[in-house]
N, C-alpha and C positions, 0 to 999 in steps of 0.2 A: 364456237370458241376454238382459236388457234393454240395448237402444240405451244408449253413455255417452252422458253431456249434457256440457256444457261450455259455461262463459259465452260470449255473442258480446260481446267486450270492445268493439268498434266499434258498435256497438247503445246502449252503454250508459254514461252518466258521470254519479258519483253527488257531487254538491256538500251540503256541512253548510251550515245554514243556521239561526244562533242555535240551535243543540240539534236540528232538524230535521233528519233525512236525506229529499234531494229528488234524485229520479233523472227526468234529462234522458234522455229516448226521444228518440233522435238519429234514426232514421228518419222520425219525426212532428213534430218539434220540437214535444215534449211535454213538460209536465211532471208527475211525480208526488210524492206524498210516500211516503215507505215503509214498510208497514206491518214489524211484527215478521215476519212470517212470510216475507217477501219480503228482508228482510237476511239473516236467518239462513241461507234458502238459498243465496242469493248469495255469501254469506262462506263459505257450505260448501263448492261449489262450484269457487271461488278456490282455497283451500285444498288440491282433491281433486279436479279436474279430472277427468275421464273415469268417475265416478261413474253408474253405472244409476240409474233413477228410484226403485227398490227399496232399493237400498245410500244414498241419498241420503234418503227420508223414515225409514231406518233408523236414523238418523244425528243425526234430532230427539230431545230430550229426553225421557224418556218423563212421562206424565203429560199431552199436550197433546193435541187436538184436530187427531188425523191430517188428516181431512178437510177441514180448512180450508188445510193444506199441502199437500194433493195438487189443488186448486181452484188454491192460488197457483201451482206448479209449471206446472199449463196454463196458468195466463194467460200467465206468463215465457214458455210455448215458442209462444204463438202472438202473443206480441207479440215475437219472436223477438229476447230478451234472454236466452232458453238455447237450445242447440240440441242438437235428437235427432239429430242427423245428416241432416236434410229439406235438400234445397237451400234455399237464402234468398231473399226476394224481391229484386231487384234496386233499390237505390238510384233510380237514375234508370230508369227504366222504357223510358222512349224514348231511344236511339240516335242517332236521326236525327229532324231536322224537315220536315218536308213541309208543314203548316199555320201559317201566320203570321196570328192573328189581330188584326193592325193595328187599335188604339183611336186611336192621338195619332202626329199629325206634328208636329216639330220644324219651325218655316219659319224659316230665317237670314237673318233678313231687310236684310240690311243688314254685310259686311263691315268698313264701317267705323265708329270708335270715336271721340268726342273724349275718350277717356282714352289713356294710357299705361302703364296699370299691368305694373312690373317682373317678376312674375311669370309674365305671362298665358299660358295653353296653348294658345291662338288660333292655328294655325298659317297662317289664311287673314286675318290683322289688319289693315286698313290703316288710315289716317290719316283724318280725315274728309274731307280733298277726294277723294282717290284710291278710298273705300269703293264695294263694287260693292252694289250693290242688288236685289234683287231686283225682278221686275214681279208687277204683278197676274198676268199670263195663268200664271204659273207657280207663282205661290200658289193661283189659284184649281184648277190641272189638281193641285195635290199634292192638294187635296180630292177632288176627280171620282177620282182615285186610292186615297185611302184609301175611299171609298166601293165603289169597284170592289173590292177587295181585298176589304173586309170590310165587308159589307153587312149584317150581323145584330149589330153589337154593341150591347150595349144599348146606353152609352155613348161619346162621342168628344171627344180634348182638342187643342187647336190650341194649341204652344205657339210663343211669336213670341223670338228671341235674334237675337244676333249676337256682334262688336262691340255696340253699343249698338243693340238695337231700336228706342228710342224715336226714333231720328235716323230712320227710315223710320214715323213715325208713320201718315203720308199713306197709304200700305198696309195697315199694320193696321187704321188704320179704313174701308177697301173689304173687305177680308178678313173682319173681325165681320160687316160688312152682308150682304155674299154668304153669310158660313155660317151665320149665324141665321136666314137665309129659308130656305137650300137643306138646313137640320135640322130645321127645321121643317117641311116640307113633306114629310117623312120623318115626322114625329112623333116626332125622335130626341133627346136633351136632348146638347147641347154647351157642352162647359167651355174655357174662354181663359185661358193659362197666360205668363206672363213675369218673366224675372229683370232686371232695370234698375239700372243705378248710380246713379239716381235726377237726375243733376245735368241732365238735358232735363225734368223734371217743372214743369209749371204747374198751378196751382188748378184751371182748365179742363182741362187731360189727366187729373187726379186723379180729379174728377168723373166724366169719360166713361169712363175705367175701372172706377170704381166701378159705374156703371151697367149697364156691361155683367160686372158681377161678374166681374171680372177673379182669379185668385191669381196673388200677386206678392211676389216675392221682392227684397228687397233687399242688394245687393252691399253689403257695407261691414266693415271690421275690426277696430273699435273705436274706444276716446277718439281724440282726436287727433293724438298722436303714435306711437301705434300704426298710426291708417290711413295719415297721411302717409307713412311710411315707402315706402310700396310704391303708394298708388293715387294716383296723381299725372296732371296734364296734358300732354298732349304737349309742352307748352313746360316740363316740371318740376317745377310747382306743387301741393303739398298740396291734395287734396278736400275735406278734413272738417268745414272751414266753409258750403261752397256745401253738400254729400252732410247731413249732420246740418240745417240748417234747411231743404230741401227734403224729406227722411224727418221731420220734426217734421208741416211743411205736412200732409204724405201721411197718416199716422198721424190726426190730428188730422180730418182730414174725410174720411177712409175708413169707410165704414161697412158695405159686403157683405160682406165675409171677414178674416181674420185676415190681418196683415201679416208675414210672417219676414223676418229677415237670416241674409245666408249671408255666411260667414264664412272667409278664406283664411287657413291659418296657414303661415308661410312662418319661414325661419331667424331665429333670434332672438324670435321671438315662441312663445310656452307657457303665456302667464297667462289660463290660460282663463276662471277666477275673475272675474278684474276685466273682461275683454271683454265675458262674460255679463253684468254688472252692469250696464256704462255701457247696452248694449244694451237690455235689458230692465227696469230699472229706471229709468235716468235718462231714455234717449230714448222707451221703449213699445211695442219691439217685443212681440209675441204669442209668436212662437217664434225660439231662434238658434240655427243649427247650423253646424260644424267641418266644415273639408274641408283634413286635416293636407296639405302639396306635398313630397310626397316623391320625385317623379319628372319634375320639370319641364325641358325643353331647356338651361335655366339654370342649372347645378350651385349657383350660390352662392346660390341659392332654396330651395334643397331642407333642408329638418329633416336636422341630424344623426344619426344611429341614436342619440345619448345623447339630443337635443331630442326623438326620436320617445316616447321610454319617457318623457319627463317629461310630454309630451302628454296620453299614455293615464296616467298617474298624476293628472294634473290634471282631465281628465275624472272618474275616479272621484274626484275631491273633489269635481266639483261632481256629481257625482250621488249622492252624499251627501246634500246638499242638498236635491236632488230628494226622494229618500225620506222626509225629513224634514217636507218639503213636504207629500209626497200622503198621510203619513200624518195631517198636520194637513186634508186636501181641500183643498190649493191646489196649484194646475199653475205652474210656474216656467219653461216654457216653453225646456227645452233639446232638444232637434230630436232629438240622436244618441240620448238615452235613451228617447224617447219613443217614436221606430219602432224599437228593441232591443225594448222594456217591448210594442211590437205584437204583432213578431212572435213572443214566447214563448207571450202572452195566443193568438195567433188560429193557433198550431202551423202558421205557415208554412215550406213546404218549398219549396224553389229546386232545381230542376236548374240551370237557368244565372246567373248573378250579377245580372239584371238583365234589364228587358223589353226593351231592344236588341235590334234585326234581332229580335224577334219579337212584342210587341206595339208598340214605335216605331221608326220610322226618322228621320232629319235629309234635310231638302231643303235643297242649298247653294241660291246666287243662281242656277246655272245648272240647277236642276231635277234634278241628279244625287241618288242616295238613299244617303244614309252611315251607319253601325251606329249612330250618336248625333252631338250635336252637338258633340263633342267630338274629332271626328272629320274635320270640313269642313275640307277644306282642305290635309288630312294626306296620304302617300303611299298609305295604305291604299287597295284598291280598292272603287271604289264599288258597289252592289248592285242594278243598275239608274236608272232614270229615272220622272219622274211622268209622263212620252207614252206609253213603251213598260211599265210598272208592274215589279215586284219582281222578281229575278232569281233566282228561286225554289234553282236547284238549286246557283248560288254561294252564296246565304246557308246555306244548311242543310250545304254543303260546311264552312263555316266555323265554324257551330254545332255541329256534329258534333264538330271539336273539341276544344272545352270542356265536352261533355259525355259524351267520354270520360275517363276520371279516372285510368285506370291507368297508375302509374308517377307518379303527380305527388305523393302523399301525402294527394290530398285523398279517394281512395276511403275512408280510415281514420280521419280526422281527424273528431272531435268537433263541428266546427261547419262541417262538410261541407252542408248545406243549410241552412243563415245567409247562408253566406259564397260557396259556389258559386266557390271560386277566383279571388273579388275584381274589380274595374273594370276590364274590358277595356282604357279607354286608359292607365290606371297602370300596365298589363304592356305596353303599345305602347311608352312613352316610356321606363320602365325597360330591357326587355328588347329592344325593338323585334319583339316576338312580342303581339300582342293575345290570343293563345290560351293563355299561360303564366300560371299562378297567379302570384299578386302574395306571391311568399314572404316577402316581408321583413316582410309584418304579422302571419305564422301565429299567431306565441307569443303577439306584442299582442293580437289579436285574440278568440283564445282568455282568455284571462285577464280581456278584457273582456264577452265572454259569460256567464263564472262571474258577475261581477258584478253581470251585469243578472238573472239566473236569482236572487240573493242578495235584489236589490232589487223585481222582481217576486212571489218570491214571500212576502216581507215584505210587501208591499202587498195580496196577496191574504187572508194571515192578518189582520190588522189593520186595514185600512179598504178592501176591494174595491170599496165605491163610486166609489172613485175612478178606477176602467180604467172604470165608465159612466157617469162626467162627463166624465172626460178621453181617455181612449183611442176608446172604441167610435166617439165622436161625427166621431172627423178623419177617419173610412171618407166622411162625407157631405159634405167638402167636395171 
């Protein structure tokens, strides 16, 4: 008597797709189409659970070409979407991190902000006279640090935040000088990364950032009554007059890299539609992407569980569009669909949700090292210092973790390496557990995955040039 077989149901989620059946390899974040032979079994399977490989191609119609159903049977059991009973291979492989192989530090360079915005998750925010600032000696040792850490990467990215970085300008431009000599002299190529609410921008800083090819991201919410709402001045006052003609300025004579806005969706706000538009049509951004607040210190900030699902409904209208778009070959530049539409294209798989504590860490002003910059300032404990470097057996005590799954639903869950049990500090400020899956987006989440699997693989049937106009090329910036 032959081994039964039996589907591994968590292996395996099979999405229609216009008349197509597309089955998602949930261990590879992979896509395939399905041939005949590959449903029929599956369905057989389903049907008849604990079936032998014998009783099972027994069971095909007669007339067909056995051997092509006992070729598809192997593949199913060694891409282990049927199982003979073998043990499986383990999801996350590693357990435990031992190796951090540090690319990019986070430097906060600057606590303080001359905004006020009502939502902010900044738990270290202050005003701009009271802002702590960071020094050189301690931007320059989080370098001498990432370099001591990880000394073979190919690549390294120095990103500059705060409050507003650009109010500590005077540092970042000693910070570019010291690490374009001191990565150079490595032979190492280094990238300079910054998000700005853009209202400290002049022609002269635009330029010098451009120069130093800067990627940069801009703070901003939409038309004007939309950003008013929430990014205001310490003394009250609406942005969107100063923020919208300094991003026009910026746009306008930027010429190294594309420019995005990043975009806070907070209570009351859901039109994702017309935020895209103003963004991307009327002002010029390149790319806009969503960051729904659903977990903010400030309850009356936070998306309603009804505003969250019109959210993710609104998204999949404008990624509609999108499709619509890339099957005419033009990129419409929506952020969220476009690293979904990545990662299906490049079968990326996550143990942990994010390169926190293990390819980046955050330096506050005081040289302390935090999971991200999301992080400075928080109760959470810090992971070492840039003098004494990484505090090897806390971080991996902590990553351990999150990369245990059992018991949380995510060992089982369909978009188990997508999602990796979601953004650490979403489960801090929710839960006040950094290490707790971020449950309340399971179902959204998932349903917005189908969607992208829908929309990718329509894009692949119908005009694939378009993941090597638009996808492949954002690996190089």
């Amino acid at each position: 008597m032959g081994a039964q077989l039996t589907i591994v149901e968590k292996n395996l989620h099979l999405v229609d797709v216009t008349g197509r059946q597309m089955l998602f390899h949930i261990p590879s974040s992979s896509l395939f189409e399905v041939d005949s032979a590959s449903a029929q079994l599956i369905a057989l399977l389903r049907q008849q659970p604990g079936l032998t490989a014998e009783e099972l191609l027994a069971a095909i119609p007669p007339g067909v070409d056995s051997s092509t159903y006992q070729q598809t049977l192997r593949d199913l059991i060694a891409l282990e979407l049927v199982s003979d009973g073998s043990p499986l291979t383990p999801d996350v492989g590693v357990k435990k991190v031992t190796e951090f192989p540090l690319n990019t530090v986070v430097l906060n360079v600057n606590t303080g902000c001359n905004l006020s915005c009502s939502y902010c998750y900044k738990e270290d925010l202050d005003k701009p006279s009271a802002g702590k600032k960071m020094d050189f000696a301690t931007a320059r040792q989080s370098i001498e640090m990432l370099l001591a850490e990880s000394p073979n990467e190919a690549r390294y990215n120095i990103v500059f935040f705060g409050g507003e970085p650009l109010s500590n300008f005077r540092l970042i431009k000693e910070v570019v000088a010291f690490a374009e000599q001191r990565f150079a002299e490595l032979g190492k190529p280094v990238d300079f990364t910054m998000t700005t609410n853009a209202t400290l921008l002049t022609e002269e800083i635009a330029d010098w950032l451009s120069e130093h090819r800067f990627g940069l991201s801009v703070s901003m919410d939409g038309p004007k009554a939309i950003h008013d709402k929430n990014r205001i001045t310490v003394g009250g006052q609406g942005t969107y007059d100063v923020v919208s003609r300094k991003a026009k300025m910026l746009l306008q004579r930027y010429g190294s890299r594309p420019i995005g806005a990043r975009v806070t969706l907070t209570r009351g706000v859901t039109d994702i539609k017309r935020i895209w538009d103003h963004l991307f049509n009327e002002l010029g951004f390149a790319e806009v992407g969503f960051a729904p607040v659903t977990s903010g210190d400030i309850s009356y900030y936070n998306l309603s569980d009804e505003e969250l699902v019109e959210v993710f409904q609104n998204m999949k209208a404008l990624g509609e569009l999108y499709l619509e778009a890339a099957l005419e070959h033009r990129n419409i530049g929506f952020s969220n669909m476009h690293q979904l539409i990545t990662d299906l294209h490049e079968g990326n798989k996550k143990a942990l949700p994010c390169g926190a504590g293990v390819a980046m860490l955050a330096v506050d002003h005081e040289g302390e090292l935090n999971l991200c910059h999301r992080f400075t300032g928080s109760d959470l404990d810090t992971f070492g210092n840039v003098n004494d470097g990484v505090d090897k057996a806390r971080l991996g005590d902590f990553l351990e973790q999150r990369l245990d799954r059992t018991d949380t639903g995510c060992a089982s869950c369909r978009i188990r390496n997508l999602c990796s049990g979601g953004c650490y500090h979403e489960s801090y400020a929710r839960y006040e557990d950094p290490t707790r899956p971020t449950y309340h987006y399971c179902d959204l989440m998932r349903d917005w995955v189908d969607f992208g699997i829908d929309v990718y693989s329509r894009i692949m049937a119908e005009n694939p040039a378009f993941i090597d106009s638009y996808i492949s090329p954002r690996r190089a910036h």
